[in-house]
GUROKOL-222726 format. One line per field, with one value per residue (C-alpha): z, y, x. Coordinates in nm, 4 decimals. Layout:
<atoms>
pz c(Z, ...)
py c(Y, ...)
px c(X, ...)
</atoms>
This chain:
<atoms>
pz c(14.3684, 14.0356, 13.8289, 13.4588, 13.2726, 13.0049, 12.9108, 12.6645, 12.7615, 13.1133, 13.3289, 13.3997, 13.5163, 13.7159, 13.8683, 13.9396, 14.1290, 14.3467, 14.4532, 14.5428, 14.7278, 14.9576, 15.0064, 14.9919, 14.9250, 14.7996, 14.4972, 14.2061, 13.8568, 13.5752, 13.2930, 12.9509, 12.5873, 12.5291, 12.6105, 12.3448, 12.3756, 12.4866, 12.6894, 12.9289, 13.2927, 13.5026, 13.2120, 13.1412, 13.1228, 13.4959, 13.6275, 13.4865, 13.5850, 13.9651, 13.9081, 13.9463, 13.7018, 13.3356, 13.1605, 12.7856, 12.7182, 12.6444, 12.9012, 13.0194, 13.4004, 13.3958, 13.2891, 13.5968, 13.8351, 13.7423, 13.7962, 14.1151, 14.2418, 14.0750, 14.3947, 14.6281, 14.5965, 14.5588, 14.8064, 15.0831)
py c(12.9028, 12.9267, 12.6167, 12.5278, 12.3400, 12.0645, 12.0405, 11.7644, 11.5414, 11.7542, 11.6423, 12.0331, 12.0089, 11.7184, 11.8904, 12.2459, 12.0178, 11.8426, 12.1529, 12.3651, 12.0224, 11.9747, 12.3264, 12.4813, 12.8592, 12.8643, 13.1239, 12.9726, 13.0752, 12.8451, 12.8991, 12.7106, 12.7406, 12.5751, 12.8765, 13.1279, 13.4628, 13.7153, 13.4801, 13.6519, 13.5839, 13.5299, 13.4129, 13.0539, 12.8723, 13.0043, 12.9117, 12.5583, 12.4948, 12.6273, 12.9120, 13.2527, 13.3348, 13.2006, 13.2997, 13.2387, 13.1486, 13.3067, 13.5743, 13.8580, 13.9078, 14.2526, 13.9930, 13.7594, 14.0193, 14.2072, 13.8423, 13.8183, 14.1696, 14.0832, 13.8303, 13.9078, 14.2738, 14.5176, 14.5171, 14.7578)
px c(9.6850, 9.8033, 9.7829, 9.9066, 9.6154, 9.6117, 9.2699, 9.2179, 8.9455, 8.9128, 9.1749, 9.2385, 8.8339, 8.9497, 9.2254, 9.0514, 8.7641, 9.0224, 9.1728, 8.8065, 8.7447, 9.0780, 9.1100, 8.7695, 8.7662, 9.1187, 9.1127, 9.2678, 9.3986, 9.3921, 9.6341, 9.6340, 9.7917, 9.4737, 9.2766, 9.1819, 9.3400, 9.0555, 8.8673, 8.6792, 8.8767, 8.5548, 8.3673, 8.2338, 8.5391, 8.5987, 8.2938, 8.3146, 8.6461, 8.5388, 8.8420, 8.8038, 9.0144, 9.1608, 9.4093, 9.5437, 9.9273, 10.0928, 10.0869, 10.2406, 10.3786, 10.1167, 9.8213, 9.9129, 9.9289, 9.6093, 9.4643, 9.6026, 9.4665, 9.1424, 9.1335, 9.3291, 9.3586, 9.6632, 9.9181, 9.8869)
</atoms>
């Protein structure tokens, strides 16, 4: 899943903890113009949102699909 994230005052948190709970092991990608650019993808951020990957805005279509493959792996 790929999910857009507000994160003022952690409703993105909120959100991201909803999803891991109602759909448990579903890999998920949160993205936010609230995110620094050159935050580490797997870094903190990730782990306290419960994501395996972040990702700044803007991005580019290359950034989302090397996030994707960082998952799921390349296509076959």
């Amino acid at each position: 899943m790929i999910a857009s994230v507000y994160m003022p005052k952690c409703a993105g948190a909120r959100l991201m903890h909803e999803i891991q709970v109602a759909h448990p092991g579903t890999p998920v990608i949160a993205i936010s113009g609230q995110f620094r650019s050159g935050l580490p993808a797997a870094g903190t951020t990730a782990r306290m949102l419960g994501v395996q990957r972040v990702l700044a805005k803007p991005l580019s279509r290359n950034d989302l699909l090397e996030a994707v493959r960082a998952i799921i792996g390349s296509p076959s």
